[in-house]
N, C-alpha and C positions, 0 to 999 in steps of 0.2 A: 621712584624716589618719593619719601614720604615728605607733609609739607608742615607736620605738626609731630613735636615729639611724645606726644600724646599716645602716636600710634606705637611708640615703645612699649608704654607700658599697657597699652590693651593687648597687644600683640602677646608679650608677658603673661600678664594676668590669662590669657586663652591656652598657652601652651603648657603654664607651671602654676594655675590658679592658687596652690596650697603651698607654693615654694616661698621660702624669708626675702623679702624682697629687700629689706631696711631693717635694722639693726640698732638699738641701741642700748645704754645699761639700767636702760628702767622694760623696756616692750620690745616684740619685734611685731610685723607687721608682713602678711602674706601680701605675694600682688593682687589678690583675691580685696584684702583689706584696703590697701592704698587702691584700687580702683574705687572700692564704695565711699571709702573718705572723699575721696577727691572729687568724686562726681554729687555728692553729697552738698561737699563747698561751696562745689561752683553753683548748685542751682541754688543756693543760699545765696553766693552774691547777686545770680544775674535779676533775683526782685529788684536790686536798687538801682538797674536801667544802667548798669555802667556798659562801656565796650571799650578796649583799648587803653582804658587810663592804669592808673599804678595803683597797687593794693600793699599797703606796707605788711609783713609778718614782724612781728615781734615776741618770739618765743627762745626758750631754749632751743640749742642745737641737741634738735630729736627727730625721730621717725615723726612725730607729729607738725613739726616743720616742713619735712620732706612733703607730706600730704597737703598740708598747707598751701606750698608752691603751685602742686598741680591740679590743687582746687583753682586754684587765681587762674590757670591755666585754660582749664574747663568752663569759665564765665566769661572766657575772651577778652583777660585783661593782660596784664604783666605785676609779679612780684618785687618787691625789693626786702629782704630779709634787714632783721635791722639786731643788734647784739643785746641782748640784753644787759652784759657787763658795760655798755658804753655812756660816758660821764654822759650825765640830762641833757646839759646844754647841746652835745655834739647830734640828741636824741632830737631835741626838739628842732634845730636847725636842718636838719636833715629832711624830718615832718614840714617842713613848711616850705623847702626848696621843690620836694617830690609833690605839694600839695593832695595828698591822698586824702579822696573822701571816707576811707575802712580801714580800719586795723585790724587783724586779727592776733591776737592774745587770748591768757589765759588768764584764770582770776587771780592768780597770784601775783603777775606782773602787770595787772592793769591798772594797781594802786599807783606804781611807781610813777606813771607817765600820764595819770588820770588830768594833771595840773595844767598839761601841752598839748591836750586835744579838742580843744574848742571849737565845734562847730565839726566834729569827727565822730565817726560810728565805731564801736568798739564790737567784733565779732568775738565771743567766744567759743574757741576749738572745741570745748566739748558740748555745747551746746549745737554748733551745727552742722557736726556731721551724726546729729541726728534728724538732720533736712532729710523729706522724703525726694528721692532723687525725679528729677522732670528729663528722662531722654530726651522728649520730643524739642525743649525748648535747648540742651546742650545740642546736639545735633544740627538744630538752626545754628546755634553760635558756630559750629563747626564750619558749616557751608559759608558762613562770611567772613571767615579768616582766612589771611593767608601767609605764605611762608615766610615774609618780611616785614608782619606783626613786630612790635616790641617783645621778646619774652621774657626780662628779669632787667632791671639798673643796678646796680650795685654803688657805692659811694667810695671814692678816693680819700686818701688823708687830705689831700688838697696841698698845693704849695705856697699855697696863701693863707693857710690853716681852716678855711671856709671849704666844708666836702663837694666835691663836683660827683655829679651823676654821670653813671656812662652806661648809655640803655644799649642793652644785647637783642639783635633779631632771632627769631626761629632758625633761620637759614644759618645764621651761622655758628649756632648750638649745634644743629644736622648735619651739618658739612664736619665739623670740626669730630662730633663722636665718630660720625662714619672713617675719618683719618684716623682716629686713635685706634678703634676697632681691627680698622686694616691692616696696620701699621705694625701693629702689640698684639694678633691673633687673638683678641680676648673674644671665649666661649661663654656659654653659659656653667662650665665648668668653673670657672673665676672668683673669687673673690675677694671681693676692694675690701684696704683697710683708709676707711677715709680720717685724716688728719687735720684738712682744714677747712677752717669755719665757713660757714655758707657765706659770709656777708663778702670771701674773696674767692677769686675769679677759678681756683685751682680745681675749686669742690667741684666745678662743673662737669672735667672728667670723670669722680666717683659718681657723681648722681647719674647723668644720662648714659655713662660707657652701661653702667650697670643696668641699667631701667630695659635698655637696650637689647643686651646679651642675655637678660634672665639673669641675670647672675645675681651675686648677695653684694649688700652693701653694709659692712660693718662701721658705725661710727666709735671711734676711739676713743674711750673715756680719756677729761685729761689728763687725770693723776696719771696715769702712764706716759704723759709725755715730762713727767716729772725724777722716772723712776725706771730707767730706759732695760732695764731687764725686765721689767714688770710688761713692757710693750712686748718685747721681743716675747714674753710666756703667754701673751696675748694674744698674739701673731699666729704662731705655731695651734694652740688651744682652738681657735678657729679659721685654720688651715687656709688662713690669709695667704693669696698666690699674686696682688698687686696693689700697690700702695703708690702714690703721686706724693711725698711730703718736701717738704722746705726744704733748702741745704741745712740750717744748721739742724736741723731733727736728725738728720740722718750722720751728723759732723759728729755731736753727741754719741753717738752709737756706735760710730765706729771708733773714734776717742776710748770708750771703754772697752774696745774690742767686745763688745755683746755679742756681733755677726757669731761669734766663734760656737756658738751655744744653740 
């Protein structure tokens, strides 16, 4: 039994080095890539002595988000993806409940939230996954973690309009792909069409079933959730064999009878 989903994607990256691990409508990214990204990250954070605390991402939902995560991952901390469409105020109360000492962004959206980071380190993705990767110090990080690590929080609407955090273990990211896996026969044959957004709890299944099984993970541009034959040409186009979306995505769909096509 593995104790770090980590070993998904090295396991990945050894068996289909050159295979589309992550998908999106700007890059795609071999697991060959998301391994050197990601271990990249993490020896970029682990200079700043963190272990176990929360690393916000604040990017586009991209392949470079994905990477992002499992850089946070490789430095022995935990993620919290954060939306970039989301009002400031929800942005900056979020920052200050998670109290993260790193962000990671990109120059384009650093302007936005430049005003709510005081006393905050701003990473830029493209700057450091051109970190020279340190094995010997991820490897330490490796041997001191364990399977009931925090691995990601994610943020609720809140029913008091104030977001609550609800931190995810390793264990029960592992436990849970390992049921999907079992459950749904997903091969390395597969491929996820992912629909929702990182910052909710669904994506879990496309990111690690995938990371997993070798399989691909396509992310869905939205305008196709706008223009639901445009999905369905999408679907097909990249011979998408499993998708996890909302009810009403799929209410839509059948509403126009698209299935039929």
């Amino acid at each position: 039994m593995i104790t770090n989903v980590l070993e998904y994607l090295e396991d990945s990256a050894e068996k289909y080095p050159d295979k589309a691990a992550f998908v999106d409508e700007w890059e795609t990214y071999t697991y060959t890539d998301l391994k050197k990204y990601g271990q990249a990250i993490g020896t970029e954070i682990e200079k700043y002595n963190l272990f176990r605390k929360p690393v916000a991402v604040y990017l586009e939902k991209s392949v470079k988000a994905v990477a992002s995560f499992l850089g946070v991952l490789y430095s022995g901390n935990f993620y919290c993806p954060i939306d970039v469409s989301m009002p400031l105020q929800r942005v900056k109360t979020i920052l200050d409940i998670l109290e993260t000492p790193i962000i990671i962004t990109d120059k384009e959206h650093a302007g936005i939230i430049e005003q709510e980071i005081e006393g905050k380190k701003l990473l830029f993705y493209d700057d450091i996954i051109q970190t020279e990767t340190n094995l010997e110090q991820l490897k330490d990080i490796r041997r001191k973690s364990i399977d009931m690590d925090p691995m990601y929080v994610l943020f609720t609407s809140g029913s008091t309009g104030i977001p609550k955090g609800v931190v995810v273990s390793q264990q029960s990211v592992i436990e849970y792909t390992e049921w999907v896996t079992k459950t749904f026969h997903i091969t390395s044959q597969d491929s996820f069409g992912n629909q929702a957004p990182f910052y909710f709890d669904n994506s879990i299944l496309d990111i690690y079933c995938g990371l997993k099984n070798s399989a691909t993970v396509y992310i869905i541009p939205k305008v196709c959730f706008v223009f639901p034959m445009q999905l369905l040409e999408y679907l097909n186009e990249n011979r998408i064999t499993t998708v996890f979306f909302v009810p009403s995505v799929l209410c839509t769909v059948a509403k126009l009878r698209a299935l039929s096509k």
